[in-house]
N, C-alpha and C positions, 0 to 999 in steps of 0.2 A: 441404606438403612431400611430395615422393615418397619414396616407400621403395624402399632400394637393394634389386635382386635379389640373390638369391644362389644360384647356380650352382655344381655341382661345379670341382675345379680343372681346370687343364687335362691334367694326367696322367691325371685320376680319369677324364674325357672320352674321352681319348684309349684307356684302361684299357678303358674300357665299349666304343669303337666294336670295339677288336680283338677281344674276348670276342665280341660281335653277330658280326664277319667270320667268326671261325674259326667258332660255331656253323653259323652257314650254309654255310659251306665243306664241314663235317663232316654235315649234314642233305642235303645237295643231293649228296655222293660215297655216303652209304647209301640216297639215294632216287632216285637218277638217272634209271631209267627213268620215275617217274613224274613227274619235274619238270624236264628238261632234253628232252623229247621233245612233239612234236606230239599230236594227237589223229590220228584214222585219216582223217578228211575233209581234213583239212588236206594231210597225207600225197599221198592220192590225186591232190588237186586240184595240187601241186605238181609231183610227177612225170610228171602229162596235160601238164603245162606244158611241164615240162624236154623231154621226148619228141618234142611239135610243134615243138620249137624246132632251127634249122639248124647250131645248135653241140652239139648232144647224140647222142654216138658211143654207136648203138645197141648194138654188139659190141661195146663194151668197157662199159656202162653209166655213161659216164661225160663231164661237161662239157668240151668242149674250150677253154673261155674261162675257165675257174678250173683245170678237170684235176681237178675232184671225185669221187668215184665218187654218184652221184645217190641210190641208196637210200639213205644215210647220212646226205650232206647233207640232202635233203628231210627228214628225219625230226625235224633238229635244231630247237628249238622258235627260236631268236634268230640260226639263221643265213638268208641270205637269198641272191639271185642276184643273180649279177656283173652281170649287163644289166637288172636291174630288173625283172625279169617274175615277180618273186614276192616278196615281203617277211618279216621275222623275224614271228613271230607274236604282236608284244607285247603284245595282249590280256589272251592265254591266258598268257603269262608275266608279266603283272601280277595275276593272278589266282592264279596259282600261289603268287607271291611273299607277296602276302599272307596265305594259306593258312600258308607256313613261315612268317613272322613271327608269327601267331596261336599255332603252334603254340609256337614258341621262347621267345614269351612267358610260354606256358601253361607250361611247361617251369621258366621260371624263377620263375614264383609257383609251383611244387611245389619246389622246394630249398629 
């Protein structure tokens, strides 16, 4: 005979996911720069991109196929371009991500 599992309720679930959301919510708006942004290679390599490219308005710094301004976008770790010539850098933002959950973890073995 198997033994039933037993699992929090579903409130109790739903309790835990929104506690994990807001954490992160509240980790990722006090550590921004360090966790919502590229590295510096990435950065570079993206805007030699944008630059070469016949939709990127040198005077105004800015794509003409989205209307982004490029320093910003580029910098952004999970945004990416409208024609495909450069993608979110989910690696590095899986990497990140597990770094906050380590840490949010550690967090709540110290309460």
């Amino acid at each position: 005979m198997s033994e039933e599992k037993q699992y929090p309720s579903l409130g109790k679930q739903a309790k835990n996911l929104a506690n994990f959301s807001w954490d992160l919510i509240k980790y990722i708006h006090e550590n921004h720069s360090a966790v919502l942004f590229t590295s510096d290679d990435v950065y570079k390599q993206r805007t030699q991109i944008c630059k070469s490219c016949d939709r990127f308005d040198d005077m105004e710094n800015k794509c003409m196929e989205c209307g982004c301004y490029i320093p910003g976008k580029a910098r952004i770790i999970l945004d990416s371009c409208p024609l495909n010539k450069w993608t979110a850098d989910e690696n590095s933002w899986q990497e990140k991500f597990e770094q906050i959950t380590e840490k949010l973890d550690k967090k709540e073995e110290d309460l």
